[in-house]
Each structure stands twice: as C-alpha cells, then as structure tokens.
N, CA, C and O atoms as a GROMACS GRO file, in nm:
protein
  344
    1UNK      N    1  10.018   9.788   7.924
    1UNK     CA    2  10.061   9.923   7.902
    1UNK      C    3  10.149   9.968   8.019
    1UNK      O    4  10.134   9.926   8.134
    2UNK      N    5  10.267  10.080   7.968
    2UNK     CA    6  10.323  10.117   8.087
    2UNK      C    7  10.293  10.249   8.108
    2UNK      O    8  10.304  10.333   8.018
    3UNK      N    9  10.235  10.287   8.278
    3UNK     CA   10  10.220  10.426   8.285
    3UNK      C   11  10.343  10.487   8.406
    3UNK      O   12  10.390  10.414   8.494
    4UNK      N   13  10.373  10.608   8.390
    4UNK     CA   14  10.474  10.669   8.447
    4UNK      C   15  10.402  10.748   8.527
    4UNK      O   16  10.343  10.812   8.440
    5UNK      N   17  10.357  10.798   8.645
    5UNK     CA   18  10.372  10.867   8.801
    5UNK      C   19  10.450  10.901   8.846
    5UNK      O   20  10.550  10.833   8.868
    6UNK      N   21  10.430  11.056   8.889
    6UNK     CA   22  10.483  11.094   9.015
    6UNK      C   23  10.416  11.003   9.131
    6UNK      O   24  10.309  10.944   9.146
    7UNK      N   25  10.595  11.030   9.244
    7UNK     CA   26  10.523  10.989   9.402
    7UNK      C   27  10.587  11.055   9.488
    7UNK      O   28  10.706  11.030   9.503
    8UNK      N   29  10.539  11.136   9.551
    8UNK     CA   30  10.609  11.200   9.683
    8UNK      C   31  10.713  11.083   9.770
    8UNK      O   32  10.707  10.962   9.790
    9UNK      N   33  10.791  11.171   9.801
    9UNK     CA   34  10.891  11.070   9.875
    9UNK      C   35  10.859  10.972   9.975
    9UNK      O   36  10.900  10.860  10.007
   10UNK      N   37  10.743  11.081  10.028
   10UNK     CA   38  10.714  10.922  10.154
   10UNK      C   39  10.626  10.826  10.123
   10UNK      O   40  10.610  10.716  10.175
   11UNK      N   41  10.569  10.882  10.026
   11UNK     CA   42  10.467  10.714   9.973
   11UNK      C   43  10.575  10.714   9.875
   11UNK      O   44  10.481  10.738   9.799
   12UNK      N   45  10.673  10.712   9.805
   12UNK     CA   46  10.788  10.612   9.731
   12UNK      C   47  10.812  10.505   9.872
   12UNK      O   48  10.774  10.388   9.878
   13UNK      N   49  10.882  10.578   9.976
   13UNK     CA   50  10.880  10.472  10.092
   13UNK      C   51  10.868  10.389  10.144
   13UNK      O   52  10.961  10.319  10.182
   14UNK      N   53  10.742  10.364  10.164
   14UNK     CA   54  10.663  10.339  10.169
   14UNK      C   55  10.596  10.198  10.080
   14UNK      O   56  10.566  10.087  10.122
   15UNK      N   57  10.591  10.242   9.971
   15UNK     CA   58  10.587  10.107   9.863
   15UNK      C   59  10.732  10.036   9.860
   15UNK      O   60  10.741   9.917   9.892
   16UNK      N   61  10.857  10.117   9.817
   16UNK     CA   62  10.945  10.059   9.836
   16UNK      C   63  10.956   9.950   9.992
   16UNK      O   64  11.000   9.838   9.969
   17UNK      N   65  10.930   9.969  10.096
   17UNK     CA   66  10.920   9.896  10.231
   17UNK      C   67  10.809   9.818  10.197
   17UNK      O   68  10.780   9.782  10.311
   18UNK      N   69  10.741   9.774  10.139
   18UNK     CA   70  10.681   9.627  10.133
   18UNK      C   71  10.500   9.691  10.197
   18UNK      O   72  10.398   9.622  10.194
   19UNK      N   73  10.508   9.830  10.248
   19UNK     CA   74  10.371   9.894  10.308
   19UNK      C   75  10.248   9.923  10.311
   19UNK      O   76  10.161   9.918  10.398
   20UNK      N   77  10.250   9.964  10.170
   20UNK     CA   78  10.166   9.998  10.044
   20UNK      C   79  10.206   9.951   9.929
   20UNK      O   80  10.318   9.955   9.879
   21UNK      N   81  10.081   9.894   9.879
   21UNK     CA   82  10.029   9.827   9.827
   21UNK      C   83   9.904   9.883   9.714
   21UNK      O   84   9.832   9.823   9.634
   22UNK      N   85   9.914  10.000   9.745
   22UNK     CA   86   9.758  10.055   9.635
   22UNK      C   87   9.806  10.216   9.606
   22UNK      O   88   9.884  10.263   9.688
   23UNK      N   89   9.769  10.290   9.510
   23UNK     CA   90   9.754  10.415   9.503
   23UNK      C   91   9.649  10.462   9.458
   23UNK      O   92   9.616  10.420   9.347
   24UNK      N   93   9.556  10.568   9.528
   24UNK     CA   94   9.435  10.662   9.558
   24UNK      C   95   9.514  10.812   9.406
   24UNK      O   96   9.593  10.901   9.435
   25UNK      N   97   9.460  10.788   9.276
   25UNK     CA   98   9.456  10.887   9.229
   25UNK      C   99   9.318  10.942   9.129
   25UNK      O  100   9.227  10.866   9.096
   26UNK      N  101   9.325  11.076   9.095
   26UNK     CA  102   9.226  11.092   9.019
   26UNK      C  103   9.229  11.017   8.878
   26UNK      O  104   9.327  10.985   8.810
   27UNK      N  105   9.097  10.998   8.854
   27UNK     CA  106   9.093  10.865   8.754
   27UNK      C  107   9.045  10.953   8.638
   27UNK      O  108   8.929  10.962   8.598
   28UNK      N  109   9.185  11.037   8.575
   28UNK     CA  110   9.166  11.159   8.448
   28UNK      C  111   9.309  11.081   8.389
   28UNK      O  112   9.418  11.136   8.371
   29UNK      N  113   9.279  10.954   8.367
   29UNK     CA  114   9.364  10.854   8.260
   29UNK      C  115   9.311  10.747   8.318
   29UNK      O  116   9.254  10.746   8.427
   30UNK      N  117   9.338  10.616   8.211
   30UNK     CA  118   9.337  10.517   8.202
   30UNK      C  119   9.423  10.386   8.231
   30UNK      O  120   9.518  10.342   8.167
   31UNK      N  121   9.352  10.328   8.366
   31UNK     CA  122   9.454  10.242   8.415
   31UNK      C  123   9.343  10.093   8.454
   31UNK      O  124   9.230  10.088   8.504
   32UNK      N  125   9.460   9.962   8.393
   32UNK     CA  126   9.396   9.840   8.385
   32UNK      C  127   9.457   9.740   8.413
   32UNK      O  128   9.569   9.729   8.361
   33UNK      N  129   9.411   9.639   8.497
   33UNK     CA  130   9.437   9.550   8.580
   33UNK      C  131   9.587   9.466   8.465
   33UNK      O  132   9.549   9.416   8.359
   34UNK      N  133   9.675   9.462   8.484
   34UNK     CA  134   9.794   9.418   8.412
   34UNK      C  135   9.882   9.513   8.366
   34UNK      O  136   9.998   9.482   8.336
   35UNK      N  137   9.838   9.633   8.356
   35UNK     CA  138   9.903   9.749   8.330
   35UNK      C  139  10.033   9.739   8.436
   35UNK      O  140  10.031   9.668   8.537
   36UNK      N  141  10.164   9.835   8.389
   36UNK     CA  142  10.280   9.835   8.483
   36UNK      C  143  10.298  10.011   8.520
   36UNK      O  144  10.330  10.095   8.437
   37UNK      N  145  10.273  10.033   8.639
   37UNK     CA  146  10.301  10.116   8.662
   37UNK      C  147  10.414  10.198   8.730
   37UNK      O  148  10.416  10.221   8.851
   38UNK      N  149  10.505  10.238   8.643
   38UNK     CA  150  10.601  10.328   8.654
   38UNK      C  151  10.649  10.447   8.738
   38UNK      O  152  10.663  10.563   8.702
   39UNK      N  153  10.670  10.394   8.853
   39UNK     CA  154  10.628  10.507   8.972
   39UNK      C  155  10.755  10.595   8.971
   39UNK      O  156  10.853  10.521   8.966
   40UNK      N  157  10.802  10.763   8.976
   40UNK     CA  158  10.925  10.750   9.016
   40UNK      C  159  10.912  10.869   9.122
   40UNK      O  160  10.872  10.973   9.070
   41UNK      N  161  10.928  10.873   9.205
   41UNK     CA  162  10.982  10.942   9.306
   41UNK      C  163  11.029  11.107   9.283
   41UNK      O  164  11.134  11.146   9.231
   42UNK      N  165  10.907  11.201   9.346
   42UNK     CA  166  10.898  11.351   9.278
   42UNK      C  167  10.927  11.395   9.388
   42UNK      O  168  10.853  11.338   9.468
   43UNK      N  169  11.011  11.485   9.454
   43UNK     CA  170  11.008  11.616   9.518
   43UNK      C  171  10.947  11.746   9.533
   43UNK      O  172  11.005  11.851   9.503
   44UNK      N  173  10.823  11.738   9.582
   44UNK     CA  174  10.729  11.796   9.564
   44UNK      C  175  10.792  11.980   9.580
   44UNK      O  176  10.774  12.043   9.476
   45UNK      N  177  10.841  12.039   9.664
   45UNK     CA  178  10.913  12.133   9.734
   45UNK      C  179  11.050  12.185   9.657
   45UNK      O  180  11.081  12.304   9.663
   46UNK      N  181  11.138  12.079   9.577
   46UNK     CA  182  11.228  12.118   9.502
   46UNK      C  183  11.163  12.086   9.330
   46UNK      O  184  11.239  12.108   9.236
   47UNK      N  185  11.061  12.050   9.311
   47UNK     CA  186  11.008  12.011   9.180
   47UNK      C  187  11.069  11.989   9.127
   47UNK      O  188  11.109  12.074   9.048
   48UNK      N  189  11.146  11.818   9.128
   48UNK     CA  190  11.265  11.738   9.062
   48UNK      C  191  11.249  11.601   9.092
   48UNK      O  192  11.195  11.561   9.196
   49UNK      N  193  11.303  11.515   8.990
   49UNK     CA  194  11.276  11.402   9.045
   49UNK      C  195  11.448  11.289   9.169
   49UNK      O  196  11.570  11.282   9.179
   50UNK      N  197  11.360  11.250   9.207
   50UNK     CA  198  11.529  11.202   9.262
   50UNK      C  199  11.608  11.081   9.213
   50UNK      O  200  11.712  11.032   9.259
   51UNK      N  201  11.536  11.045   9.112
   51UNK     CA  202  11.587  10.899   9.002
   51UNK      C  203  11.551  10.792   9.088
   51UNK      O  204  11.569  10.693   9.018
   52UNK      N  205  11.525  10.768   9.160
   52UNK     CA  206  11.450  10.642   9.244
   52UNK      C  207  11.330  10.630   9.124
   52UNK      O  208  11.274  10.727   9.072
   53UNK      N  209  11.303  10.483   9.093
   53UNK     CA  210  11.217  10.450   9.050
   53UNK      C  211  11.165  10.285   9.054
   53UNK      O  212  11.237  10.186   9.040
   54UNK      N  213  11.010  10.290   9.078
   54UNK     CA  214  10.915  10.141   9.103
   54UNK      C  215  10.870  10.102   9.003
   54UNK      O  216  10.852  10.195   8.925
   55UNK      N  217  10.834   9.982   8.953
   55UNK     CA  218  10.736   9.939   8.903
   55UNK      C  219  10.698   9.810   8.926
   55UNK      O  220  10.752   9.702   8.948
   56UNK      N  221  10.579   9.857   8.913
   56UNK     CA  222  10.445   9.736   8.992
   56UNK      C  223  10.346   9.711   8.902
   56UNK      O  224  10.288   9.805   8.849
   57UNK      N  225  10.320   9.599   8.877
   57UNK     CA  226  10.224   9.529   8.827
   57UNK      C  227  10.106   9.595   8.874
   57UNK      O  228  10.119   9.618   8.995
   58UNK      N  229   9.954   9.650   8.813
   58UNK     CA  230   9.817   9.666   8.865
   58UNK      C  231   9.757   9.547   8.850
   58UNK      O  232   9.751   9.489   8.741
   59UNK      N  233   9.706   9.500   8.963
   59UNK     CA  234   9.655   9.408   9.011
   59UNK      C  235   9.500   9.455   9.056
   59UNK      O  236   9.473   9.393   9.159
   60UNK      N  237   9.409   9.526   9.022
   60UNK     CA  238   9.298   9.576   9.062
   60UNK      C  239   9.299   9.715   9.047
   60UNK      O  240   9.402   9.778   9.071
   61UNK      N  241   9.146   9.796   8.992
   61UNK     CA  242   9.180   9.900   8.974
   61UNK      C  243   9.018   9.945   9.019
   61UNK      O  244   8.929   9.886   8.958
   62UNK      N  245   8.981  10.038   9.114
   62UNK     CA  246   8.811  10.029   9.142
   62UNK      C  247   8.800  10.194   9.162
   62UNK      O  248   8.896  10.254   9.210
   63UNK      N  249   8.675  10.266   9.122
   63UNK     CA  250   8.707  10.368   9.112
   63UNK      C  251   8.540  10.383   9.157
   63UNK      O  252   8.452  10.296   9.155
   64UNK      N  253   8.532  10.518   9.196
   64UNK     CA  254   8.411  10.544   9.255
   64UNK      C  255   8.433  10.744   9.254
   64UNK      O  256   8.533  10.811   9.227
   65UNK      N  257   8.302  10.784   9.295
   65UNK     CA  258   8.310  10.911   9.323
   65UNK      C  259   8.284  10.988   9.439
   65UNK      O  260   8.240  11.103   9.432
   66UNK      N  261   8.315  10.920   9.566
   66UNK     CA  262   8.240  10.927   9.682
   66UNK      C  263   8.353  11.025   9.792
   66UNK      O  264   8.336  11.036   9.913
   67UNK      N  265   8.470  11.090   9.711
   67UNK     CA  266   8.558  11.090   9.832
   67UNK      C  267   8.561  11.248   9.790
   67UNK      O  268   8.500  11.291   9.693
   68UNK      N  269   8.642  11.329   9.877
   68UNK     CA  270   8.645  11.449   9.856
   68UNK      C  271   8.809  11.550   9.884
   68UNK      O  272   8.821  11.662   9.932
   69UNK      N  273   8.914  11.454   9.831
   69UNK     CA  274   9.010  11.507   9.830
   69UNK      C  275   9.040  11.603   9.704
   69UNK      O  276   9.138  11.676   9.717
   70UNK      N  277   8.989  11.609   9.620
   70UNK     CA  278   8.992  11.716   9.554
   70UNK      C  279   8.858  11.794   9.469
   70UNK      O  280   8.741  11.765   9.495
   71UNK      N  281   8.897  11.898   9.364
   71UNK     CA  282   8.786  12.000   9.362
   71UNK      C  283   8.685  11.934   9.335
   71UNK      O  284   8.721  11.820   9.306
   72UNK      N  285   8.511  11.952   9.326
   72UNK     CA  286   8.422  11.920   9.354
   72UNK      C  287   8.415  11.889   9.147
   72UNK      O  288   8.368  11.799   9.079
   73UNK      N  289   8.486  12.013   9.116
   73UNK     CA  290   8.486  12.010   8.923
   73UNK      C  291   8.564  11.823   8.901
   73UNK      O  292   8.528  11.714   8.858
   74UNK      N  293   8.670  11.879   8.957
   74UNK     CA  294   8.745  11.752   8.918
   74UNK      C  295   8.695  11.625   8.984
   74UNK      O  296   8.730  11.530   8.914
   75UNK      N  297   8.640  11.592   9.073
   75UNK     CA  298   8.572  11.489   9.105
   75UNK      C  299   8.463  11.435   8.947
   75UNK      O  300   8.466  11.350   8.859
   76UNK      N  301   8.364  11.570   9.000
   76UNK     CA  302   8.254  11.489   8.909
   76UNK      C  303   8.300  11.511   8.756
   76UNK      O  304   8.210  11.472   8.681
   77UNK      N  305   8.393  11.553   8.699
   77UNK     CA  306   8.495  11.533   8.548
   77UNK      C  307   8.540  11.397   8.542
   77UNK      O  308   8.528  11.337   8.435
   78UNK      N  309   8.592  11.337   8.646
   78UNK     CA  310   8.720  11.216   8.634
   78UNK      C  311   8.683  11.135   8.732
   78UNK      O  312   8.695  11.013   8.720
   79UNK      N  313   8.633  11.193   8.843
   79UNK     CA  314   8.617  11.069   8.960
   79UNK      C  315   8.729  11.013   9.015
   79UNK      O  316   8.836  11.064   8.982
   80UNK      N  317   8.731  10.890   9.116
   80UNK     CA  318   8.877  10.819   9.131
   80UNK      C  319   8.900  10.660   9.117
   80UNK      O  320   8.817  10.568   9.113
   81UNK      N  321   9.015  10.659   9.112
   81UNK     CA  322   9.053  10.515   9.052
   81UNK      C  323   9.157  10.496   9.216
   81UNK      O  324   9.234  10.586   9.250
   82UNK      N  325   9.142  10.379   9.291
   82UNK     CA  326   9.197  10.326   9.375
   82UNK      C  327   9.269  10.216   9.311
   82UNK      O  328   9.209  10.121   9.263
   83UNK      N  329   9.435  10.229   9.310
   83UNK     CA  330   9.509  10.088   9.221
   83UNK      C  331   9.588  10.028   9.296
   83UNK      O  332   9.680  10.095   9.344
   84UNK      N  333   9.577   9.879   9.331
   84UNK     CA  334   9.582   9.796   9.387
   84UNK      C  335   9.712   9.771   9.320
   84UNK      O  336   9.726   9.838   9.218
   85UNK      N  337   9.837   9.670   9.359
   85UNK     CA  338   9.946   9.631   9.276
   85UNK      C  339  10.058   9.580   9.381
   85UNK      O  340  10.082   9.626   9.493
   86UNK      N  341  10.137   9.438   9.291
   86UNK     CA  342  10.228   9.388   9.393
   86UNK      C  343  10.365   9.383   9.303
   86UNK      O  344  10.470   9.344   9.353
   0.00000   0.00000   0.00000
C-alpha cells in the first residue's frame, strides 16, 4: 500500500541526508511492514507543501503506548506506531 505524509522541513532533511531512518507518529491509520511511504515535505508556518517528495519502503513498524507527546485522549484512542524504513 502507498501512504502519503506530511514532514516538516527538517525531518524531510534529514531523511533526505541518509539520517533518519524511522518516523515516531500517532498510530490513528494503518501502516505495514512493505508498505511505501509517501513522504512530502509540509511547511508547517506557511501551510503549503514545497513539492519535495520521499518514498521509502517500511521496513518495521512497532507501536506501543508509553510516550507522551501528545493528548492523553489521543494516546489511549490510537497509541503510537514507530516506522522504521530504508
């Protein structure tokens, strides 16, 4: 399957430079080890995209509920998915 993402410019960067290697999102969709993920590059501040765009193979996908970057609702709703990909 192919999924499409936003990515802030500096983690586009970032992956583009060979750096990162995984993305930390909330796991409120469905993502699986062979899946291609469609990254493109969002401007968070001008809310636009800048046509830069990745895609990476998921290569691992592990998800847990232990972290606390976002609301305490949306945690225990969706939880998170950590995705691994080269």
């Amino acid at each position: 399957m192919k999924i499409e993402k936003k990515v802030w410019p500096e983690y586009f960067q970032k992956i583009l430079n060979g750096k990162k290697h995984y993305e930390l999102r909330l796991a409120d969709w469905d993502c699986e080890e062979g899946d291609v993920l469609i990254l493109k590059e969002w401007n968070p501040e001008t809310k636009e995209y800048s046509g830069r765009v990745l895609e990476k193979e998921v290569t691992y996908v592990g998800k847990t509920k232990n972290l606390s970057f976002w609301s305490k609702e949306e945690i225990e709703k969706h939880g998170f998915q950590i995705i691994s990909f080269k």
